[in-house]
C-alpha positions in Angstrom: -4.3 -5.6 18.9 -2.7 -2.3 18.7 -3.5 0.0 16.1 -1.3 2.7 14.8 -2.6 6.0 12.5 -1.0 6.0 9.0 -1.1 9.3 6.7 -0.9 9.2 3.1 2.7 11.3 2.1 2.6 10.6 -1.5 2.7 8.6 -4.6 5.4 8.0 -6.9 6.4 6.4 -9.7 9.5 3.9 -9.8 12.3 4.8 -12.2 12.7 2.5 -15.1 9.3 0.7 -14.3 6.5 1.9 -15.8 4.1 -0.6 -14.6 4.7 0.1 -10.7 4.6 2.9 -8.2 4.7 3.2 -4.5 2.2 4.8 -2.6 3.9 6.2 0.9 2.1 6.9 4.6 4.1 7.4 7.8 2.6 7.6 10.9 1.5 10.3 13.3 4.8 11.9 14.3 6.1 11.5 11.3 9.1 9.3 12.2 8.0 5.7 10.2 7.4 5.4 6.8 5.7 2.4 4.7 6.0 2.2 1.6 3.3 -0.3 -0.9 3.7 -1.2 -3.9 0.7 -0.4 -6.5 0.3 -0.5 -10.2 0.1 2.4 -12.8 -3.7 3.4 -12.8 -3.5 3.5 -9.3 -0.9 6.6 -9.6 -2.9 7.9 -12.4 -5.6 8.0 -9.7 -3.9 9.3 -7.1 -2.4 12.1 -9.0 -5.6 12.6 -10.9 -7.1 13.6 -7.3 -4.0 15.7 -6.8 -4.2 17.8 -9.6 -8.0 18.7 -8.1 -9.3 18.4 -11.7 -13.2 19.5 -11.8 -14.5 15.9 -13.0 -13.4 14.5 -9.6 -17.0 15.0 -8.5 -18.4 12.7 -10.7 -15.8 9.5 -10.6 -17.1 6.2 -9.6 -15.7 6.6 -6.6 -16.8 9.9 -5.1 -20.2 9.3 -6.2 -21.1 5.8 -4.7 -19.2 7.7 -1.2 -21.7 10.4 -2.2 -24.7 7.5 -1.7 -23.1 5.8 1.0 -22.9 8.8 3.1 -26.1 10.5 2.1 -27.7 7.2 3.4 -25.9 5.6 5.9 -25.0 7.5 9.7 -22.1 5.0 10.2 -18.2 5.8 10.5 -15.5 3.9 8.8 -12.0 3.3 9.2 -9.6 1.6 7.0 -7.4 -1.4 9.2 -4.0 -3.3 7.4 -3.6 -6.0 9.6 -1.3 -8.3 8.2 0.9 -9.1 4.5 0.5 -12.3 3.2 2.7 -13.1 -0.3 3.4 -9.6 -1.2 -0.1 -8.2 -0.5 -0.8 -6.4 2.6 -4.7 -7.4 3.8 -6.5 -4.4 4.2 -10.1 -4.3 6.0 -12.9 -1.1 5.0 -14.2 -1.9 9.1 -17.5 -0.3 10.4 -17.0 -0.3 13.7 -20.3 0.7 14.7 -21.7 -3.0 13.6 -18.7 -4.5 13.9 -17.9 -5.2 10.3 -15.4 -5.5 7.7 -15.0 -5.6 4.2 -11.7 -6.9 2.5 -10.3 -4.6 0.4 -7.1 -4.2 -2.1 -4.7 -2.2 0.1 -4.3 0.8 -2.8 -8.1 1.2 -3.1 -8.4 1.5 0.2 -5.8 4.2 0.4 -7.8 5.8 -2.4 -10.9 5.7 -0.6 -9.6 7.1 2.5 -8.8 10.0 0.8 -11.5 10.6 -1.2 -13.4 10.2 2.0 -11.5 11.6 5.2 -11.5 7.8 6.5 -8.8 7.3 8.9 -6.1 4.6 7.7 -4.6 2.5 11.0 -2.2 -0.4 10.6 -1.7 -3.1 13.2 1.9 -2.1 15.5 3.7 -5.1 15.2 3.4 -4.8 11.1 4.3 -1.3 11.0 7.4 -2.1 13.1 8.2 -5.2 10.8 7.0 -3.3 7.3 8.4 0.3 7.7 11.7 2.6 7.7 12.4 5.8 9.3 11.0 8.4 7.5 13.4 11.6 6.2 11.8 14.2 5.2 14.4 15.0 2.8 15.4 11.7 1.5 14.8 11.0 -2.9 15.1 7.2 -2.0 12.2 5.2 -1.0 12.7 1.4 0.9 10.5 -1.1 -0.4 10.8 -4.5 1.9 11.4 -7.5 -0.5 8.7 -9.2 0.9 5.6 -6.6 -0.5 7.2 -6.9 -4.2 4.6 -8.6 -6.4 6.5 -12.3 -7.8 6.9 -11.3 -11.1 8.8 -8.4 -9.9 10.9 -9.9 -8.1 12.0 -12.4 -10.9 12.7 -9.5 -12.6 14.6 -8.3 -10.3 16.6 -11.0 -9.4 17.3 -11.7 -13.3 18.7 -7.4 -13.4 20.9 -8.6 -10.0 22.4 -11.5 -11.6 23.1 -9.7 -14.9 24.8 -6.9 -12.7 26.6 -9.0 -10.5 25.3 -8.3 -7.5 24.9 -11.7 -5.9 24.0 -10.5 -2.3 21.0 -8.8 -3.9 20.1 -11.8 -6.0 20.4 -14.1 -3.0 17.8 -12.4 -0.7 15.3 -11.6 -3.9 16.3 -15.6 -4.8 15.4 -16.9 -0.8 12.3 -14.8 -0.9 11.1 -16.3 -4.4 12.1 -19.5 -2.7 9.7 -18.8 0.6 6.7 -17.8 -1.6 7.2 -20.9 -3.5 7.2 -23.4 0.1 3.9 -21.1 1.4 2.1 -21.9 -1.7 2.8 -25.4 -2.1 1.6 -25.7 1.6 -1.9 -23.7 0.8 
């Protein structure tokens, strides 16, 4: 399996959802972006770590990385190596035991950069999941198929009411394929 760098760009929030934003990485070069969906807290933390406030020290978080690095010698990386019903699985792996932990995909984020863990994503996903990144593009591409269910029914229900049936078609066929995946499970 190959393995491709990611680096976190950003966070933002999505216009007229309050609920939802979408955290951003692109690869090495800068030339493929992937954008994941995550809820509101999640911003707040993200941002909260942007704005460098001085009780960042002292969060949950940085403290038990505190403990973990004061007494384990061990490296970590963070691996996404697949997306199964809108949820991208996301390993914390140990390589020096040969280890993983699963992990929801915008914590991980999180802790990588609380912690300077390196974030890699498996090729063919990235190829399949992401865009090409602008620099100077305001518009962010979500794929249909990382949008939460209820979201989507949402947004099929705003397409309908706006009459745009191509839209509602590919949101309706997706709802449709979640629907056949978890009958079969």
């Amino acid at each position: 399996m190959a393995l491709v760098r990611l680096y976190y760009k950003n966070v933002n929030e999505i216009v007229g959802n309050d609920d939802v934003g979408v955290l951003m990485l692109t690869n090495e070069d800068g030339t493929r972006q992937l954008s994941m969906v995550c809820d509101k807290h999640m911003v707040y933390q993200f941002r909260l770590r942007l704005s460098k406030a001085e009780i960042i020290d002292r969060l949950l978080p940085e403290v038990l990385w505190q403990v973990v690095v004061r007494n384990l010698d061990m490296r970590f990386q963070v691996v996404i190596n697949d997306l199964i019903d809108g949820q991208y699985k996301t390993l914390l792996y140990m390589p020096d035991i040969l280890q993983a932990i699963p992990m929801r995909a915008s914590d991980a984020i999180l802790l990588a950069q609380i912690a300077d863990i390196p974030v890699f994503i498996e090729e063919t996903l990235l190829l399949r999941q992401s865009v090409p990144h602008d620099e100077k593009s305001v518009a962010v591409s979500i794929p249909v198929n990382v949008i939460t269910t209820d979201m989507l029914k949402k947004a099929l229900e705003k397409a309908v009411n706006e009459e745009n049936y191509e839209q509602a078609s590919q949101l309706r066929d997706e709802l449709q394929r979640r629907s056949k995946s978890e009958s079969k499970a």
